[in-house]
N, C-alpha and C positions, 0 to 999 in steps of 0.2 A: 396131780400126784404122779411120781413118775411109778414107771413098771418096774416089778420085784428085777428083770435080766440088767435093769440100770442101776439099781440101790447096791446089787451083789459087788461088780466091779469099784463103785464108789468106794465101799466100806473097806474091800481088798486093798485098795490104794491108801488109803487113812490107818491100818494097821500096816503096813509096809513100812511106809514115812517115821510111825512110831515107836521103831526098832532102835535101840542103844548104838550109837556109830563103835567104832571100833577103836583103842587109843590113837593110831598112827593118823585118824580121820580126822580128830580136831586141833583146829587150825590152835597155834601158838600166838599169846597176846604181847604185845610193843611193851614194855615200859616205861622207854624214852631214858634219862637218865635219872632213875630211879636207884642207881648202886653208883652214882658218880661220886660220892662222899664215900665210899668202902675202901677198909686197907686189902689188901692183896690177903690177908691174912683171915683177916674179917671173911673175904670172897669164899676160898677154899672152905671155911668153915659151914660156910651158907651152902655153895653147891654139893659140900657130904651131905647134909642134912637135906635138902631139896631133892638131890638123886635119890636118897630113899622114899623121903617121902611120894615121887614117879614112879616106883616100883611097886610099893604099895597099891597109888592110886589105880596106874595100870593093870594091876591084875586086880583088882576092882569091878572096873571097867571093860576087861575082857570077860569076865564073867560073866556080866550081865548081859554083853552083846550076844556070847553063847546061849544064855538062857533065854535070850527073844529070840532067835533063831530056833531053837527046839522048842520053845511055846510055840511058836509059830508055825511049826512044822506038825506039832502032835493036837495044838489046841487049837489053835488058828489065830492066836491072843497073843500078842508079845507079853511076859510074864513082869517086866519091870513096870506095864504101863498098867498093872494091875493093882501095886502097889503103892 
């Protein structure tokens, strides 16, 4: 069994790790040609609707990294990994 001075660091590391990354931190996924059959019109239409829907999600997303940060900071608990 290890000693309480090795479990304390452990666990600090395991609630770190489990903090909300930030929007600009996850990586962006390929599609490959996934919009090769789109009209130019079609496009425009897609990226209005998409860009909102990133502004949305991103403050979303910023939120939640704030609120594991201040859990973290007042509770010791990231507050999303609560949920």
């Amino acid at each position: 069994m290890l000693p309480f001075r090795h479990i304390l660091p452990l666990g600090a590391i395991g609630l770190i790790t489990a903090c909300a990354p930030s929007p600009d931190a996850i990586a962006p996924v390929a599609l490959g040609n996934a919009f090769a059959s789109v009209t130019c019109a079609e496009a425009n239409a897609l990226l209005a609707a998409e860009t909102q829907t990133l502004a949305t999600l991103s403050a979303a997303q910023t939120g939640a990294a704030t609120g594991d940060a201040i859990g973290v900071l007042l509770v010791g608990v990231p507050v999303s990994s609560l949920t």
